[in-house]
PQR file of N, CA, C, O and H, with PARSE charges and radii, in Angstrom:
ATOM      1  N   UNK A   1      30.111 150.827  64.342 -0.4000 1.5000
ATOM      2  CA  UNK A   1      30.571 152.174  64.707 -0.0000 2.0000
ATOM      3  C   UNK A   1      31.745 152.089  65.695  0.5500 1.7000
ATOM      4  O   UNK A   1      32.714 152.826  65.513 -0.5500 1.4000
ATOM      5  N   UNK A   2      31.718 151.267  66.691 -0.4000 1.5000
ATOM      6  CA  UNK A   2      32.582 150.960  67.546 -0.0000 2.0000
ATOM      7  C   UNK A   2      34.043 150.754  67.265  0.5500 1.7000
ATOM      8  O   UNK A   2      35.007 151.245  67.852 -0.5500 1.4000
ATOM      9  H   UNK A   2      30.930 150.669  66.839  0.4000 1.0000
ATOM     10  N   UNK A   3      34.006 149.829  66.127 -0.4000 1.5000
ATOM     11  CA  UNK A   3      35.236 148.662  65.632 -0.0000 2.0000
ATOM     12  C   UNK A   3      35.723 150.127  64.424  0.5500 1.7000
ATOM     13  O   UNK A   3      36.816 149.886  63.911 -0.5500 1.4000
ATOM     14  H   UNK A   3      33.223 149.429  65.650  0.4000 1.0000
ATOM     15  N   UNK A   4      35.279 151.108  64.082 -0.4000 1.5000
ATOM     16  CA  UNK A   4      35.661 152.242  63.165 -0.0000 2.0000
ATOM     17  C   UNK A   4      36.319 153.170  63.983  0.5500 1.7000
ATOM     18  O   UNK A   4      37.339 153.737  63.592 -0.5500 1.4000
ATOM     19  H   UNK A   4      34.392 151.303  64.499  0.4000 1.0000
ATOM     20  N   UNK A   5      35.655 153.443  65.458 -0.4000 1.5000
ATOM     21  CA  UNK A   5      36.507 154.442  66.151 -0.0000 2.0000
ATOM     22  C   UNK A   5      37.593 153.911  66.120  0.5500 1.7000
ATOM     23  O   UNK A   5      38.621 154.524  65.832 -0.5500 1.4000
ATOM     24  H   UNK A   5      34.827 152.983  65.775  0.4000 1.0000
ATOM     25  N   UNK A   6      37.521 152.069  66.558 -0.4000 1.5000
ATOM     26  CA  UNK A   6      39.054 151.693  67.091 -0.0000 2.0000
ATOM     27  C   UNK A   6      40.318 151.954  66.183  0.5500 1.7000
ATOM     28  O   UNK A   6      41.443 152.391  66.422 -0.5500 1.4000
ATOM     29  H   UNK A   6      36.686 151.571  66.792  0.4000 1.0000
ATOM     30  N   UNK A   7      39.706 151.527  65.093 -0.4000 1.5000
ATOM     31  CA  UNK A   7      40.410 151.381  64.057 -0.0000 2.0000
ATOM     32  C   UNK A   7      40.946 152.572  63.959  0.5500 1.7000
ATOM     33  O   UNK A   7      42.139 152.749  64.205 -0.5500 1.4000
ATOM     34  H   UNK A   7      38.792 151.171  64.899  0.4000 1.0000
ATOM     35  N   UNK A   8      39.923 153.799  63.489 -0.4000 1.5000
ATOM     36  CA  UNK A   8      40.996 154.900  63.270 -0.0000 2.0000
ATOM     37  C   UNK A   8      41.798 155.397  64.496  0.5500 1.7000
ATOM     38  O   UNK A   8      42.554 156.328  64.220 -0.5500 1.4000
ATOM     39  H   UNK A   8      38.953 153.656  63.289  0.4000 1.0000
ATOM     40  N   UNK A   9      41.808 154.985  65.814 -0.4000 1.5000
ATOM     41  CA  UNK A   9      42.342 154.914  67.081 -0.0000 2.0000
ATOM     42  C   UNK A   9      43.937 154.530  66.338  0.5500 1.7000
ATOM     43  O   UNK A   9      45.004 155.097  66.104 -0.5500 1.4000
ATOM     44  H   UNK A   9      41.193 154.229  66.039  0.4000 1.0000
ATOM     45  N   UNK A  10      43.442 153.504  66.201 -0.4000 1.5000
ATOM     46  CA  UNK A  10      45.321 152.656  65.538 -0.0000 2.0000
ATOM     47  C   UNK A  10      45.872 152.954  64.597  0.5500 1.7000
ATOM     48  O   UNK A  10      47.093 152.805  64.562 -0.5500 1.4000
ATOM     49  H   UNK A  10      42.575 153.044  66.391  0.4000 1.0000
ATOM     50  N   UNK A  11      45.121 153.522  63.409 -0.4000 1.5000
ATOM     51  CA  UNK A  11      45.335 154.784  62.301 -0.0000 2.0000
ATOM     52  C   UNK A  11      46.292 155.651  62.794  0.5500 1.7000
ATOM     53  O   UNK A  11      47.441 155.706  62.358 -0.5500 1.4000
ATOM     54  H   UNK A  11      44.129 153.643  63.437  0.4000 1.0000
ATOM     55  N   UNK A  12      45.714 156.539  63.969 -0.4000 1.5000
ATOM     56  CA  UNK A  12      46.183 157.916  63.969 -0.0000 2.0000
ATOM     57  C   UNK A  12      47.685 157.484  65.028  0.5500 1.7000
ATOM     58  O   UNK A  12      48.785 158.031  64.955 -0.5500 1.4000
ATOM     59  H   UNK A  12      44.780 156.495  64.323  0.4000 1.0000
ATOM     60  N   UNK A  13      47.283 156.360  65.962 -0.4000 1.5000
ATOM     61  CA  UNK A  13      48.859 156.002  66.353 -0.0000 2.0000
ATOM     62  C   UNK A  13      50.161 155.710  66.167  0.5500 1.7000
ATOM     63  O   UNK A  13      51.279 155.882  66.652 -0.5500 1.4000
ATOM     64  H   UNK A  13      46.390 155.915  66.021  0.4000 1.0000
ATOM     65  N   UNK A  14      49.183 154.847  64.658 -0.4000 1.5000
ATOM     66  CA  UNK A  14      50.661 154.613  63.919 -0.0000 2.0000
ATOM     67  C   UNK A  14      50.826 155.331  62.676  0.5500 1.7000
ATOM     68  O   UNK A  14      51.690 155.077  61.837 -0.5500 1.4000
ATOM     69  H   UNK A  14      48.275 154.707  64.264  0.4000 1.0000
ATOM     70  N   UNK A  15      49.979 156.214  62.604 -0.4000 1.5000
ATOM     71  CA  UNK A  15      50.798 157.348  62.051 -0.0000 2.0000
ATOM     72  C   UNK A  15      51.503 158.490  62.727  0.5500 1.7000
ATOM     73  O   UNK A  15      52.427 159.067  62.155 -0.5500 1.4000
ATOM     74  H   UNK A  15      49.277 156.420  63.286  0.4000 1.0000
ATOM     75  N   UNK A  16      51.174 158.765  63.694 -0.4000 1.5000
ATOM     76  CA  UNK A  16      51.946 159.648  65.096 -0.0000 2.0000
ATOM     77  C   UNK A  16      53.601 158.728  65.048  0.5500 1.7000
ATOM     78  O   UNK A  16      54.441 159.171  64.263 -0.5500 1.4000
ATOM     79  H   UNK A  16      50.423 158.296  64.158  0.4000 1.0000
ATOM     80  N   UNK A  17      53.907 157.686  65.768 -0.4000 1.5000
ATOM     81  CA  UNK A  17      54.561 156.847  65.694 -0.0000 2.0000
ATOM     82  C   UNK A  17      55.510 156.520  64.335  0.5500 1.7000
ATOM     83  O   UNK A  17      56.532 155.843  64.448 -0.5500 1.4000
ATOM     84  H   UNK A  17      53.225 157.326  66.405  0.4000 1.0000
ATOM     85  N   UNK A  18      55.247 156.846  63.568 -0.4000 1.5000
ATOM     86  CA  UNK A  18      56.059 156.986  61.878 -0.0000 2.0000
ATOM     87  C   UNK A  18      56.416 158.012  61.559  0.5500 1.7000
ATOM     88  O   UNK A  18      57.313 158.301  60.767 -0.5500 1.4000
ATOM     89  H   UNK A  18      54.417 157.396  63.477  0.4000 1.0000
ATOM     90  N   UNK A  19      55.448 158.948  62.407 -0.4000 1.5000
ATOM     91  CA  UNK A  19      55.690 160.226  61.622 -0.0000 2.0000
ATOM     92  C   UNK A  19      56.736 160.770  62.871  0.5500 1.7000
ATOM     93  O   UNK A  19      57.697 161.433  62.482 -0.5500 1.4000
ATOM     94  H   UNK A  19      54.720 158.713  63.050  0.4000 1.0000
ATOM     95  N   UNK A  20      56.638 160.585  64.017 -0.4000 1.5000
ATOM     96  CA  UNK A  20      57.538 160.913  64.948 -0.0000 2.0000
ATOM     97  C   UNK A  20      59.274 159.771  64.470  0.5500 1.7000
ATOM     98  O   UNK A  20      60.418 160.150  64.222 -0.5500 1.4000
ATOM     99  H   UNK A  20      55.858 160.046  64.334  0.4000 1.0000
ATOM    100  N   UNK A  21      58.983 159.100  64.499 -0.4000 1.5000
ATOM    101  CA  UNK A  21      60.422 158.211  63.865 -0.0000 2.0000
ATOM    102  C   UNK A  21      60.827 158.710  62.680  0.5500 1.7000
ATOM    103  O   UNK A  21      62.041 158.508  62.666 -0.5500 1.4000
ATOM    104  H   UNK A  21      58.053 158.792  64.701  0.4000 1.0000
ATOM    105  N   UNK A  22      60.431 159.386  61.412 -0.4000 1.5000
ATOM    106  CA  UNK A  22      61.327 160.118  60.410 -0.0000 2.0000
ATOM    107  C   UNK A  22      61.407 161.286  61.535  0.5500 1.7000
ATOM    108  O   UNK A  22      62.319 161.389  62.355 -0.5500 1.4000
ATOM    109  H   UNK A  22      59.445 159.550  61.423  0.4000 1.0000
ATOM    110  N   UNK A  23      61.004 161.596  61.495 -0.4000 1.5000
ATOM    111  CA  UNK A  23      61.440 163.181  62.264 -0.0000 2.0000
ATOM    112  C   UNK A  23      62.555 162.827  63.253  0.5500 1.7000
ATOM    113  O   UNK A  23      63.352 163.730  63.509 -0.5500 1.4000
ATOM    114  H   UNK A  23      60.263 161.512  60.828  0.4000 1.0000
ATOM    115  N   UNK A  24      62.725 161.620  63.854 -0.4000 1.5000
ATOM    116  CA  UNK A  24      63.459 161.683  65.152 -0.0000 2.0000
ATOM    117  C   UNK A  24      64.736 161.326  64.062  0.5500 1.7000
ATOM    118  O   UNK A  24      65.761 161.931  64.374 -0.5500 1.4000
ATOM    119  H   UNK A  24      62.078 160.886  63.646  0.4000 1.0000
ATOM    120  N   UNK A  25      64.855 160.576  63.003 -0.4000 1.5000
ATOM    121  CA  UNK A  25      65.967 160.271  62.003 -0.0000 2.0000
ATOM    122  C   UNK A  25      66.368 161.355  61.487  0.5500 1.7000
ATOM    123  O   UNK A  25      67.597 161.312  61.432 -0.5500 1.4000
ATOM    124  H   UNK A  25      64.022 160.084  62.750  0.4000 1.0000
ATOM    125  N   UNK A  26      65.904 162.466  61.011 -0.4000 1.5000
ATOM    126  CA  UNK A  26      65.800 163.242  60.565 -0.0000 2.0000
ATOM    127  C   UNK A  26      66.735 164.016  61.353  0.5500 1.7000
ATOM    128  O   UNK A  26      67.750 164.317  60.724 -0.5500 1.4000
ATOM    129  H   UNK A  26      64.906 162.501  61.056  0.4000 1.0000
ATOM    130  N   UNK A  27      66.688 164.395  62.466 -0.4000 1.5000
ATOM    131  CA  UNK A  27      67.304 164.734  63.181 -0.0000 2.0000
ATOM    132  C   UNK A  27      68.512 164.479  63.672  0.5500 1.7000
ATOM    133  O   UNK A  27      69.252 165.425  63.940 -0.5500 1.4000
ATOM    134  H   UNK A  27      65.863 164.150  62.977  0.4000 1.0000
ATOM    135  N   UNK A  28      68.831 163.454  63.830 -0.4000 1.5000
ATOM    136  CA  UNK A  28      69.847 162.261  63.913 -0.0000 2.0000
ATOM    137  C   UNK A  28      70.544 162.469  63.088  0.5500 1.7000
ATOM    138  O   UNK A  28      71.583 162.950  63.543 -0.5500 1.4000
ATOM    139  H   UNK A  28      68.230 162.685  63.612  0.4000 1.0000
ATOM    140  N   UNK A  29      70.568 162.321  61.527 -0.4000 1.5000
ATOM    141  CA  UNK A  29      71.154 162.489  60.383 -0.0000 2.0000
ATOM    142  C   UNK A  29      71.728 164.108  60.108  0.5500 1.7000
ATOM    143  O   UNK A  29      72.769 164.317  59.485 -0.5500 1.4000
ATOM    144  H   UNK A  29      69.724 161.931  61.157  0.4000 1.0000
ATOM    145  N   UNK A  30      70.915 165.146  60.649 -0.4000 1.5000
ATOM    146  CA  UNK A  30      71.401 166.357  60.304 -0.0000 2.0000
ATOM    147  C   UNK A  30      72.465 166.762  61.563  0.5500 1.7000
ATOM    148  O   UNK A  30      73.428 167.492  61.328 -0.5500 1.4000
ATOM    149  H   UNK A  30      70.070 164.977  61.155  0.4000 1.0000
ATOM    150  N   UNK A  31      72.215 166.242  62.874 -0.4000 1.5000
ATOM    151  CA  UNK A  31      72.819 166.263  64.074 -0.0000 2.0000
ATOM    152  C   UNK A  31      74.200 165.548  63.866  0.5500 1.7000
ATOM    153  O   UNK A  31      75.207 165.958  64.442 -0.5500 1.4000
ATOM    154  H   UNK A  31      71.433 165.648  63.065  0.4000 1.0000
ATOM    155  N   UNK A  32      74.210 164.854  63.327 -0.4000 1.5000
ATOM    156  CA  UNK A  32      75.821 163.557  62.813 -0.0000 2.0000
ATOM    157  C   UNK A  32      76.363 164.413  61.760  0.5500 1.7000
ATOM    158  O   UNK A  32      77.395 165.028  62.029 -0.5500 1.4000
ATOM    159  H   UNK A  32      73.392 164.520  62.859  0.4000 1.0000
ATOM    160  N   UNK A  33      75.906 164.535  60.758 -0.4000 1.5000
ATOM    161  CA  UNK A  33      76.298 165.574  59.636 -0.0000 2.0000
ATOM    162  C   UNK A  33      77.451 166.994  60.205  0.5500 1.7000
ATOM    163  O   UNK A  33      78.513 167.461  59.795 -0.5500 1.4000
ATOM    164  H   UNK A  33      75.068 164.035  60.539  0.4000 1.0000
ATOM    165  N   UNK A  34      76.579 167.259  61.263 -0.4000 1.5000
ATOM    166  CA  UNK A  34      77.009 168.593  61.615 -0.0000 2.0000
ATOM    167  C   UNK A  34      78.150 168.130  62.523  0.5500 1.7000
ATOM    168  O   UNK A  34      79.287 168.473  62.199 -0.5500 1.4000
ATOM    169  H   UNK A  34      75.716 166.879  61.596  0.4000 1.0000
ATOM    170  N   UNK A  35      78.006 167.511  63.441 -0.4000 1.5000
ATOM    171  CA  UNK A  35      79.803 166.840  64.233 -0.0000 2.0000
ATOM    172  C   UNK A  35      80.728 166.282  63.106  0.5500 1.7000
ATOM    173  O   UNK A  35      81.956 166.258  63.186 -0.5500 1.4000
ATOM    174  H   UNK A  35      77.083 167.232  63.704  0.4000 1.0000
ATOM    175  N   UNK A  36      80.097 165.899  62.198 -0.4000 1.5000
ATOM    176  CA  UNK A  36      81.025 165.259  60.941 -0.0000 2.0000
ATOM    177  C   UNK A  36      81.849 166.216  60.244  0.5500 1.7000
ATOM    178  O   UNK A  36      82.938 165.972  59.725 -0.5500 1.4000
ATOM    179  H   UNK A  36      79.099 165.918  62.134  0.4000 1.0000
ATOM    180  N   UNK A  37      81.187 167.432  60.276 -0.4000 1.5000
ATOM    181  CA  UNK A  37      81.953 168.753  59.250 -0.0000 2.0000
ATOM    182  C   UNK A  37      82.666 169.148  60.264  0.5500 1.7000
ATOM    183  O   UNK A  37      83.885 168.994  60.189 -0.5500 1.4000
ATOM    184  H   UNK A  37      80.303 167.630  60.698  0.4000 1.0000
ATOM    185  N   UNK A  38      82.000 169.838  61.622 -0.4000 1.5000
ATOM    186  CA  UNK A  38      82.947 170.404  62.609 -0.0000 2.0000
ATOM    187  C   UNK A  38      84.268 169.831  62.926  0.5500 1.7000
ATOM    188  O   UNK A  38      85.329 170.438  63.065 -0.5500 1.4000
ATOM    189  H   UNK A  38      81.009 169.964  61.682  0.4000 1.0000
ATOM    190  N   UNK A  39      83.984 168.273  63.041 -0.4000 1.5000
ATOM    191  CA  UNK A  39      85.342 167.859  63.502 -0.0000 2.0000
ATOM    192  C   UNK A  39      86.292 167.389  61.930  0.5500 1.7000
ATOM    193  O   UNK A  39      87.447 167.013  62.126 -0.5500 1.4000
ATOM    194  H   UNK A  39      83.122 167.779  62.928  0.4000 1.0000
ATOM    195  N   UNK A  40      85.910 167.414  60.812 -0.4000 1.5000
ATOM    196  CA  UNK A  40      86.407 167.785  59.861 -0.0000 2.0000
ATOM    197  C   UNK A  40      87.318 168.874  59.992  0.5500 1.7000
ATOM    198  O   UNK A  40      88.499 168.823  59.648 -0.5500 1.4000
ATOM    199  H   UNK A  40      84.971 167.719  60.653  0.4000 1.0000
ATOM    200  N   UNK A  41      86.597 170.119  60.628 -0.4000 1.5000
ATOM    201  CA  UNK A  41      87.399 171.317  60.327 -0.0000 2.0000
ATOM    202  C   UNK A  41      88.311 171.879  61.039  0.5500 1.7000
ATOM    203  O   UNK A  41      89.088 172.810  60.828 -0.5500 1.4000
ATOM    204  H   UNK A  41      85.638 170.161  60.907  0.4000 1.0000
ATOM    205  N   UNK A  42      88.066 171.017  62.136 -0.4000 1.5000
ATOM    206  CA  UNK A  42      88.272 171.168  63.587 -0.0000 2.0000
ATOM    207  C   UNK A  42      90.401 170.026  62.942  0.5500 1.7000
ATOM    208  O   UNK A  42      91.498 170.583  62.979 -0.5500 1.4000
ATOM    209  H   UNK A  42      87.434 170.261  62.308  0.4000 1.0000
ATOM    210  N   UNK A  43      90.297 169.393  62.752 -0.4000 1.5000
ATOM    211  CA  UNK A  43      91.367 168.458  61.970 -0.0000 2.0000
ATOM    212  C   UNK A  43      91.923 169.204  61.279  0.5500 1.7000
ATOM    213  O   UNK A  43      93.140 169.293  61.439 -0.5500 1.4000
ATOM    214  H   UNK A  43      89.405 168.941  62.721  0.4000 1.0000
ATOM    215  N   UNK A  44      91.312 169.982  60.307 -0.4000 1.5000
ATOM    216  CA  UNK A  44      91.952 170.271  59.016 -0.0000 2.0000
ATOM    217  C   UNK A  44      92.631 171.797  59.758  0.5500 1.7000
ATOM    218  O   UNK A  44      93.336 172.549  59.086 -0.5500 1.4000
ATOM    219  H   UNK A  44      90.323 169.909  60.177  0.4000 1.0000
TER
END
């Protein structure tokens, strides 16, 4: 019972942890995107 809590202990971390890293990319990518067009337009 013990070695099952742990486990899903490290389960739910490293899914927190994965699931927080796409999201933080995610962000990143739409955040770059958007300085990429502005200063596109910002040029043109």
């Amino acid at each position: 019972m013990r070695y099952l809590k742990l486990l899903s202990f490290y389960f739910f971390f490293f899914f927190f942890f994965t699931l927080s890293d796409i999201l933080l990319l995610h962000l990143y990518v739409i955040h770059y995107q958007n300085n990429r067009i502005r200063s596109l337009n910002v040029n043109w």
